[in-house]
C-alpha positions as CSV (number, residue, x, y, z in Angstrom):
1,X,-207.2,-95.4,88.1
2,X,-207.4,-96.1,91.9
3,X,-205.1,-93.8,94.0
4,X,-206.6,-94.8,97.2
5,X,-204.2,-95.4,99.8
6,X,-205.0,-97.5,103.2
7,X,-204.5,-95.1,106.1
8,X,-201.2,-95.2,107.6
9,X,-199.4,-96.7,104.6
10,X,-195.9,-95.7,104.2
11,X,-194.3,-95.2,100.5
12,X,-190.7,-95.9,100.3
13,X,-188.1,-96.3,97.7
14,X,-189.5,-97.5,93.9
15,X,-193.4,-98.0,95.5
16,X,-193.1,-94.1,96.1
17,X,-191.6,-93.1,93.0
18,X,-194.4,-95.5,91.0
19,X,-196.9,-93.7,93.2
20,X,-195.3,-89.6,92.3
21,X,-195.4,-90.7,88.7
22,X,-199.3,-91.6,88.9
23,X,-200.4,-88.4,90.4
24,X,-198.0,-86.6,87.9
25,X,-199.6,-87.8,85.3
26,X,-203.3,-86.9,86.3
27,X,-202.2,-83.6,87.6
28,X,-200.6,-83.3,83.9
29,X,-204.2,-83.7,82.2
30,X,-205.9,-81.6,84.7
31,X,-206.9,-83.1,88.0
32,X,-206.5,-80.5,90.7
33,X,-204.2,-81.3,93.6
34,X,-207.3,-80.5,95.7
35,X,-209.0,-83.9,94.0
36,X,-206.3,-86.1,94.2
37,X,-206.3,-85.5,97.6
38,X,-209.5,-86.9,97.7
39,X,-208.8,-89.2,95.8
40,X,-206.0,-91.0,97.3
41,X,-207.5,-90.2,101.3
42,X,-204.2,-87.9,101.7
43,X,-203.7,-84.3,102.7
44,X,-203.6,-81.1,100.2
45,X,-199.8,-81.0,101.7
46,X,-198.7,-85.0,101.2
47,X,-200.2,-84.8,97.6
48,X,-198.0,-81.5,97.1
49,X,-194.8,-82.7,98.4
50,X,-194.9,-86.3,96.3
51,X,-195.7,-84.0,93.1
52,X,-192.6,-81.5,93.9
53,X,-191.0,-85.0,94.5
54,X,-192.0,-86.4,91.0
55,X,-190.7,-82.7,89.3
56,X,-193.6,-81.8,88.7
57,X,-194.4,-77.2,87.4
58,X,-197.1,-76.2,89.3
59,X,-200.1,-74.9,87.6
60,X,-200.7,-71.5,88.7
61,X,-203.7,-71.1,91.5
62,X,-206.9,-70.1,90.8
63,X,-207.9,-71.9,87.3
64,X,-208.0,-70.2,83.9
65,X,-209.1,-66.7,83.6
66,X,-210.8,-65.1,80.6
67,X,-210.7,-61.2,79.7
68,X,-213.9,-59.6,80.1
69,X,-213.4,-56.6,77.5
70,X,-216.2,-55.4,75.2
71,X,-214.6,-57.8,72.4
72,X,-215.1,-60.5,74.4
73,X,-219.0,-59.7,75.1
74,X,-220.0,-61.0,71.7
């Protein structure tokens, strides 16, 4: 899937809402918003907004965490 954008490239109307629903759906099966930044050449804070845009619930920062109690030293 290519999320590149050329630079200055404006999104309006169903283009934008096409766009949101791609980066939905590969911040649904994991990518980080840091890496579709990246990906599409856009800022952390333009790849935010378009997800909040598209509905998306935010995963919560920092990745997954794992107990480290004696049961889990095994």
């Amino acid at each position: 899937m290519n999320l590149r954008l050329p630079k200055n490239t404006h999104l309006l109307g169903p283009e934008r809402a096409r766009f949101a629903a791609e980066l939905k759906k590969a911040y649904i099966s994991g990518t980080s918003i840091r890496e579709l930044s990246e990906q599409t050449g856009r800022s952390f804070g333009w790849v935010h907004r378009m997800l909040g845009e598209a509905g998306v619930v935010f995963r919560s920062r920092g990745g997954p965490t794992r107990a480290t109690g004696p049961e889990d030293q095994a």
